[in-house]
KEKE-3310 file (N, C-alpha, C; in steps of 0.2 Angstrom, whole numbers, plus 5000, padded with zeros to 4 digits):
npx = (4619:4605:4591:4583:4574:4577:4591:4595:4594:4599:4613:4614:4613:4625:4631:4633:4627:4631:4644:4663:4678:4681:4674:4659:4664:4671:4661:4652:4659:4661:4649:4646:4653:4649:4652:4649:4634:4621:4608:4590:4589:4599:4611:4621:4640:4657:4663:4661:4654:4652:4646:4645:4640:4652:4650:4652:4659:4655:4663:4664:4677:4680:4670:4675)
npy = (5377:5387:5396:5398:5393:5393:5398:5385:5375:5382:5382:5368:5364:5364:5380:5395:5410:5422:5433:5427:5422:5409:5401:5395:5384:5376:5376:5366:5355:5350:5348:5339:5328:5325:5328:5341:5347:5357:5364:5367:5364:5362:5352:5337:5337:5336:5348:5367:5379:5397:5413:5428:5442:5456:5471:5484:5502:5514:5513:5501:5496:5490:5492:5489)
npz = (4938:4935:4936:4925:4914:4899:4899:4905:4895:4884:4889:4889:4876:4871:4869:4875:4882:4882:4879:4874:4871:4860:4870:4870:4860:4869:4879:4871:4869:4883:4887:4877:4879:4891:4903:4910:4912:4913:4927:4932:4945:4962:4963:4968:4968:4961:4959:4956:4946:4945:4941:4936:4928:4924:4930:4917:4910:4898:4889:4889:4895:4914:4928:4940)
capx = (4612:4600:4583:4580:4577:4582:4597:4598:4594:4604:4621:4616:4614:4633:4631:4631:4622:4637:4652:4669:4684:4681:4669:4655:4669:4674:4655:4648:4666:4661:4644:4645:4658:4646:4659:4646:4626:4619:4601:4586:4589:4605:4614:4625:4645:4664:4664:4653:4656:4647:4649:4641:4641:4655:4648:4656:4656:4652:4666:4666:4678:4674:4670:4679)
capy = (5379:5392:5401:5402:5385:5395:5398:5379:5373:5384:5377:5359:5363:5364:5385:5402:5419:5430:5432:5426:5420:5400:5399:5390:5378:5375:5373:5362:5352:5347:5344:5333:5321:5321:5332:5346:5351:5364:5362:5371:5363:5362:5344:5337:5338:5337:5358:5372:5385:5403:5416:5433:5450:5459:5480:5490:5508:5513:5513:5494:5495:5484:5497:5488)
capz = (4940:4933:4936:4920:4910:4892:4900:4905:4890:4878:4890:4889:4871:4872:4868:4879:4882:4882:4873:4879:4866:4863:4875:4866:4857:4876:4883:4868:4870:4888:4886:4874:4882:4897:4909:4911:4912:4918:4931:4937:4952:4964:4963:4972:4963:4966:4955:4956:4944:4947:4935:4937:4926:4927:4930:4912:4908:4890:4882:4887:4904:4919:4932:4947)
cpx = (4610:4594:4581:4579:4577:4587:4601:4598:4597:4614:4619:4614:4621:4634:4628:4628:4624:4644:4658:4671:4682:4678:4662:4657:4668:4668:4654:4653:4664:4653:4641:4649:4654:4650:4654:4640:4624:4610:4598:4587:4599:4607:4621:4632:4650:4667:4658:4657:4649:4651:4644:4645:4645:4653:4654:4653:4655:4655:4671:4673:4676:4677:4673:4686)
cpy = (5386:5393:5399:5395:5387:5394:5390:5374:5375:5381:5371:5359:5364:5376:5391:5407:5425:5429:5432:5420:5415:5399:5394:5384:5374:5371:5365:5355:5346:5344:5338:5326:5320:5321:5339:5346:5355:5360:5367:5370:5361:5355:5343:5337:5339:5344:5360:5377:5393:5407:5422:5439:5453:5467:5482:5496:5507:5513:5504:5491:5493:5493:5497:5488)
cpz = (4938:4933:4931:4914:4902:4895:4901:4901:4884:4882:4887:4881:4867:4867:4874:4876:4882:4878:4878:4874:4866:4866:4875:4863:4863:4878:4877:4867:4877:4890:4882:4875:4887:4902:4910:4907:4917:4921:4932:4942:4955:4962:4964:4965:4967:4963:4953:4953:4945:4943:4936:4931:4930:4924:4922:4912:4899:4885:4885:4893:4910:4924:4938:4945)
residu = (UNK:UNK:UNK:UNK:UNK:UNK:UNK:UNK:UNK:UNK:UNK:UNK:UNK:UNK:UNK:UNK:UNK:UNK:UNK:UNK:UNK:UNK:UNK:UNK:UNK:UNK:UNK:UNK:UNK:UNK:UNK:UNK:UNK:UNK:UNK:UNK:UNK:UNK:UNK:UNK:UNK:UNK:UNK:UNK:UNK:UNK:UNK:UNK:UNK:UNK:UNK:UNK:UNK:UNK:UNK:UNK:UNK:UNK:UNK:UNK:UNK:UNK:UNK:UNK)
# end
């Protein structure tokens, strides 16, 4: 689920908004088997993934 219907249309377009090794392979892999979409709206499901910004400094360091 996402706020943001770019956001939910570039997952269900089997592609991400941030960089992360294989990550796009992986999404566009499960979306297209029809094992993951993303929504504007909640709905019900037996896995919920959440995923948030992890804080860096500037030489690219997680701050926590």
């Amino acid at each position: 689920m996402d706020v943001s219907p770019i956001m939910v249309s570039t997952i269900n377009s089997g592609r991400t908004h941030f960089e992360e090794a294989d990550l796009d392979g992986l999404v566009h892999k499960v979306v297209s088997n029809g094992m993951f979409r993303a929504s504007p709206e909640p709905v019900g499901g037996d896995v919920f993934l959440i995923a948030v910004p992890t804080p860096s400094r500037a030489d690219s360091r997680p701050q926590n």
